[in-house]
Kinemage of the C-alpha trace (Angstrom):
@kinemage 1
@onewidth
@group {chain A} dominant
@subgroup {mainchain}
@vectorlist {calphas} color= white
{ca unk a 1} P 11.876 183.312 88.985
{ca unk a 2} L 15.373 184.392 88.754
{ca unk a 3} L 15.451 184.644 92.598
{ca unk a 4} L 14.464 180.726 92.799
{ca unk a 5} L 17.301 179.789 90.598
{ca unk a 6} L 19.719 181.649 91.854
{ca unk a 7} L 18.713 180.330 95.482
{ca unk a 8} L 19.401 176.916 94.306
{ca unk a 9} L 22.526 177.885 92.629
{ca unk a 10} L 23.604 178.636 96.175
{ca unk a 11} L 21.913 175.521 97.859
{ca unk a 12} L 24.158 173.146 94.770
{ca unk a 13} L 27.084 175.052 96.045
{ca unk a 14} L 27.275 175.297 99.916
{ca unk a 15} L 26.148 171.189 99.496
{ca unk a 16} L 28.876 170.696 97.172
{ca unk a 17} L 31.716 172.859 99.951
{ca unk a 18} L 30.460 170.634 102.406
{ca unk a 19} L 30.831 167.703 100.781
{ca unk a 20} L 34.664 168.938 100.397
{ca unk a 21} L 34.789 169.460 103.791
{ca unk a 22} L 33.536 165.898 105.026
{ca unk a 23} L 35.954 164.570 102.221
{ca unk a 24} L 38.717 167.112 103.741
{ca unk a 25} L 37.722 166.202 107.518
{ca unk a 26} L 37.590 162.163 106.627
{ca unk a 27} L 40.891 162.051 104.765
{ca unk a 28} L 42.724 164.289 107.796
{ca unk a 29} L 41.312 161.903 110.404
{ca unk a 30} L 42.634 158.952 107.875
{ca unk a 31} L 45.648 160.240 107.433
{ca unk a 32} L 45.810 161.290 111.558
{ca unk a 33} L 44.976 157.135 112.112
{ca unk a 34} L 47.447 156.112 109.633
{ca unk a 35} L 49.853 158.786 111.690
{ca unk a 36} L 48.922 157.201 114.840
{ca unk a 37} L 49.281 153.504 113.672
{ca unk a 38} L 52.762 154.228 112.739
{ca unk a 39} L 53.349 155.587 116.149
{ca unk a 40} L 51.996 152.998 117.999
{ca unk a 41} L 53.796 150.289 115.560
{ca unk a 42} L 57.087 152.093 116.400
{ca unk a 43} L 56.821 152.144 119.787
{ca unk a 44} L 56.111 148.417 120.160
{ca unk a 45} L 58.818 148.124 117.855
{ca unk a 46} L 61.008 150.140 120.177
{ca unk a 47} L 59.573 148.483 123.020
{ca unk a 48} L 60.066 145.218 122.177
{ca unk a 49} L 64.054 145.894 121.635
{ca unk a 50} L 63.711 147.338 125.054
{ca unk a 51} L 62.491 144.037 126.145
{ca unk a 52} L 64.853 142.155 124.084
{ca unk a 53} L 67.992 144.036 125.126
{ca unk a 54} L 66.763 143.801 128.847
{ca unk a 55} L 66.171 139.607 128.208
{ca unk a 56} L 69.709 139.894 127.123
{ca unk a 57} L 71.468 141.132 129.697
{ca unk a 58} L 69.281 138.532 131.643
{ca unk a 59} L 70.751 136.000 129.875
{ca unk a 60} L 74.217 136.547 130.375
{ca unk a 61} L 73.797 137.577 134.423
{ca unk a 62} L 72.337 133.914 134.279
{ca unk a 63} L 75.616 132.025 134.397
{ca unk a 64} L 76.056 133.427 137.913
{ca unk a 65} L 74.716 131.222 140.357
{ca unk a 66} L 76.230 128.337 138.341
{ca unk a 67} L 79.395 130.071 139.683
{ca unk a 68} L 77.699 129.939 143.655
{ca unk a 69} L 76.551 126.189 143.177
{ca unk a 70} L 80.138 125.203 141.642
{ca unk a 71} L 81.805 127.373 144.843
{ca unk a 72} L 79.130 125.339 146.998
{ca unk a 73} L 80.566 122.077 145.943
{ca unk a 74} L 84.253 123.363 146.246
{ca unk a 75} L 83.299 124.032 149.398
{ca unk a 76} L 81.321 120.825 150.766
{ca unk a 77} L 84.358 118.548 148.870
{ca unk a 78} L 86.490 120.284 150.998
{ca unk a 79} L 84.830 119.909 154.061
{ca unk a 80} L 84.477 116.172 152.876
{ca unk a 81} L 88.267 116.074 152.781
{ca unk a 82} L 88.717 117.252 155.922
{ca unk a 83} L 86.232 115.014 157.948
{ca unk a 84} L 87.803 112.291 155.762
{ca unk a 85} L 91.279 112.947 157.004
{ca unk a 86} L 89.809 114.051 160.789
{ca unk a 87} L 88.191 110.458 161.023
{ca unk a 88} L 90.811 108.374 159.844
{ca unk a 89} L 92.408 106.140 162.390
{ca unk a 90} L 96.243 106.861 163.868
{ca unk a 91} L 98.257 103.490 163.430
{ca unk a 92} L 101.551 102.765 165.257
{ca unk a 93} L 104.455 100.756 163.281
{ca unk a 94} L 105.033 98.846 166.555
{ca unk a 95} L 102.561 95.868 166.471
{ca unk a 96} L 103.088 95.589 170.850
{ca unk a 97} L 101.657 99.489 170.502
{ca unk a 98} L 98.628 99.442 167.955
{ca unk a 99} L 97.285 96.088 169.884
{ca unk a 100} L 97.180 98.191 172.648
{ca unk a 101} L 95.289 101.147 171.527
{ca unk a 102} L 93.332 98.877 169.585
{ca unk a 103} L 92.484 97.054 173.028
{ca unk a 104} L 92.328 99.549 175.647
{ca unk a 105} L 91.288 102.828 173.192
{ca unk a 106} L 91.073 106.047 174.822
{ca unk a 107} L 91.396 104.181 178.235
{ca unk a 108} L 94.777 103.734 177.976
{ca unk a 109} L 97.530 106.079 179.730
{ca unk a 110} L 100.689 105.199 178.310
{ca unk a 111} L 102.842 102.611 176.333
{ca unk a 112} L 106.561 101.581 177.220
{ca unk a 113} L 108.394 98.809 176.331
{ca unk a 114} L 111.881 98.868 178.361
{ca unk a 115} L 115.142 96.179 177.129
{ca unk a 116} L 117.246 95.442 179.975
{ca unk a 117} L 119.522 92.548 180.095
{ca unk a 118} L 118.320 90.528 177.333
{ca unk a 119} L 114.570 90.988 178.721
{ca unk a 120} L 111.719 92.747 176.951
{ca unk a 121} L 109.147 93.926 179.053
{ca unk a 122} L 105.933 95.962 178.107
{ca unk a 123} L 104.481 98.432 180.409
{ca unk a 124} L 100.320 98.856 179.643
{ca unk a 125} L 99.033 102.013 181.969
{ca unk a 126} L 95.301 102.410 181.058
{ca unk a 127} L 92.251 103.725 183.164
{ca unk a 128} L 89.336 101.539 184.525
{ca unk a 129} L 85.403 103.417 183.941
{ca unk a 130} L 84.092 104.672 186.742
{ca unk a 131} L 80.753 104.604 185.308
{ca unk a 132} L 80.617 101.059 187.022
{ca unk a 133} L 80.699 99.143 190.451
{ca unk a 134} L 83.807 97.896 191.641
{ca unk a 135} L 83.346 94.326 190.885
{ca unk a 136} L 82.330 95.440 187.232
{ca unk a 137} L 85.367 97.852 186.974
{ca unk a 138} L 87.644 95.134 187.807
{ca unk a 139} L 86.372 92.565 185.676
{ca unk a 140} L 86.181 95.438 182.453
{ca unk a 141} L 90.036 95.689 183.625
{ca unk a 142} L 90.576 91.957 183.140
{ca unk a 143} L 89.033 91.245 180.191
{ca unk a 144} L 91.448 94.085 178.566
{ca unk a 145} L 94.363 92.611 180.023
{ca unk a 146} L 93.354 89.099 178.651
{ca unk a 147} L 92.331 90.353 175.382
{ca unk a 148} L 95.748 92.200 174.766
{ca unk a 149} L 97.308 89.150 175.748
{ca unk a 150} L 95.870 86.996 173.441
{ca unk a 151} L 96.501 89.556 170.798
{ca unk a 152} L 100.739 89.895 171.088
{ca unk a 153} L 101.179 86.484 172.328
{ca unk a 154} L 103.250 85.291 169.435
{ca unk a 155} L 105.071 88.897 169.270
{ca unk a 156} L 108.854 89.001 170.629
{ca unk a 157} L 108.456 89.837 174.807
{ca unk a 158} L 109.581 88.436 178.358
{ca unk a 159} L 106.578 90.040 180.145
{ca unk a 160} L 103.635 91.881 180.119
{ca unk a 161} L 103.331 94.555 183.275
{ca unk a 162} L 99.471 96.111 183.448
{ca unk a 163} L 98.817 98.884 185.707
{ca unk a 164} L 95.039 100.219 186.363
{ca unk a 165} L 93.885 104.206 187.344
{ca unk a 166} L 90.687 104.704 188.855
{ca unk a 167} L 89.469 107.690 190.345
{ca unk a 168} L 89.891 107.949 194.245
{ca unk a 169} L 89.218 110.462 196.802
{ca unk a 170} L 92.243 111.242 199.308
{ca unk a 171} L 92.261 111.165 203.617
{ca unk a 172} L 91.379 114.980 202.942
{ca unk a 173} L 88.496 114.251 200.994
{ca unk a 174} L 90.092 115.833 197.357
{ca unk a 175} L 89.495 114.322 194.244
{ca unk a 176} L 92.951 112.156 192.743
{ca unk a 177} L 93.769 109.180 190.787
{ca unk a 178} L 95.059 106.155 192.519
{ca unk a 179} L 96.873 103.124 191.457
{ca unk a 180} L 93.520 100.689 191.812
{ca unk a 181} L 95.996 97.517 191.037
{ca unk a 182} L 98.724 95.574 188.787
{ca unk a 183} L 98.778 92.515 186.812
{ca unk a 184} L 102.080 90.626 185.482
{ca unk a 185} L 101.948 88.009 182.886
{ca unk a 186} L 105.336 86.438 181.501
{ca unk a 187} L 104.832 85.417 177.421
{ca unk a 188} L 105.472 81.441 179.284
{ca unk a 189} L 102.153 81.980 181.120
{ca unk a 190} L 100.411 83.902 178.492
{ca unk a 191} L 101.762 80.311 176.182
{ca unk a 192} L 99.872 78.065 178.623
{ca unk a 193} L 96.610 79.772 178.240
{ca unk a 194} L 93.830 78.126 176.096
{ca unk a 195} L 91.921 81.643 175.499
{ca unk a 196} L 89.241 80.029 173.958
{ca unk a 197} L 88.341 78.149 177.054
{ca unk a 198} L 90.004 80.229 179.727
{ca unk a 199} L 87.396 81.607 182.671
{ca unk a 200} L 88.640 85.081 183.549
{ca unk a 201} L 87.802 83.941 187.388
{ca unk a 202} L 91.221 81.947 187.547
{ca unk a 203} L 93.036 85.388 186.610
{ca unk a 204} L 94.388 85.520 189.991
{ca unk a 205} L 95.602 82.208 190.191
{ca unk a 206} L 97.568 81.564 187.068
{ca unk a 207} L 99.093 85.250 186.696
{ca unk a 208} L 102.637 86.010 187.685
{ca unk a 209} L 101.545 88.895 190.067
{ca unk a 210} L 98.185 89.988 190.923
{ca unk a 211} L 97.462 92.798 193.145
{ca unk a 212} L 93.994 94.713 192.618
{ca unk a 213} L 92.764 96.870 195.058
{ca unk a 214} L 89.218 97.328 193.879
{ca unk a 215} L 86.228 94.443 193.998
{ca unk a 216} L 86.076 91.407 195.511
């Protein structure tokens, strides 16, 4: 009999150690979560300053390409500028010289005017495009020669000398520029002429010298 009690003496004991134990065992692995949780909260924690120094210093590189777009326009307004200034037109002071250019462009050779004697003549050099047939390179000619002369007929002159280039090939068969004819017209001729109704075919007949060497 006393065997049996003290047997469950024992039993009630080791079940109340174990019970200890669990308790012991739960409340480490508790306290081991809570442990954990912390660890994990102050990682994110450190983590996310991480991130929000790094978005930071993203912030403040951001201003940079503003810098490479303003640059970009610096640099396009300049190159505006300088097409600007490139494209604009040369002007002359002399209104005998600007018709001229204005007439005969990139054609024309060279510009005098020469006072002698109480006369004022103008000297009009200019090349003829040889991009055409010879009836069609005169004519081209003689359409610039009227045209100026309607343009400076009420400027200050005694006559008008024009003198046409064309490209030529010499007796030994070289490449040159040749003299491919001359036109006079006095301002008293150029006064007589009715430009609106003038035909370009009477040229030769009402100008004070005619001499061209190329067409018919």
């Amino acid at each position: 009999m006393k065997k049996l009690v003290l047997l469950g003496m024992a039993a009630f004991a080791l079940g109340a150690c174990g019970n200890n134990v669990q308790e012991q065992v739960e409340a480490d692995v508790d306290s081991s979560t809570v442990e954990s949780s912390e660890e994990v909260a102050e990682s994110s924690s450190s983590e996310g300053i991480v991130e929000s120094e790094s978005s930071s210093e993203s912030v403040e590189e951001s201003p940079k390409p503003v810098e490479s777009e303003e640059s970009s326009k610096e640099s396009e307004s300049e190159s505006s500028e300088v097409e600007s200034e490139s494209s604009e037109e040369v002007t002359y002071d002399d209104p005998l010289e600007q018709s001229a250019h204005d007439v005969f462009g990139e054609d024309l050779r060279s510009f005098n005017v020469i006072e002698d004697s109480g006369m004022k003549d103008i000297y009009v050099e200019a090349n003829i495009p040889t991009n055409l047939t010879a009836n069609m390179m005169k004519g081209s000619f003689e359409m610039d020669v009227l045209d100026y002369a309607e343009k400076v007929k009420d400027e200050e002159f005694s006559n008008i000398v024009y003198m046409a280039y064309a490209e030529a090939t010499d007796s030994y068969g070289n490449d040159t520029e040749a003299v491919a004819g001359t036109i006079t017209l006095s301002k008293e001729t150029i006064g007589k002429i009715n430009f609106e109704q003038f035909s370009r075919d009477n040229l030769s007949t009402i100008a004070d010298n005619y001499n061209m060497n190329i067409g018919d």
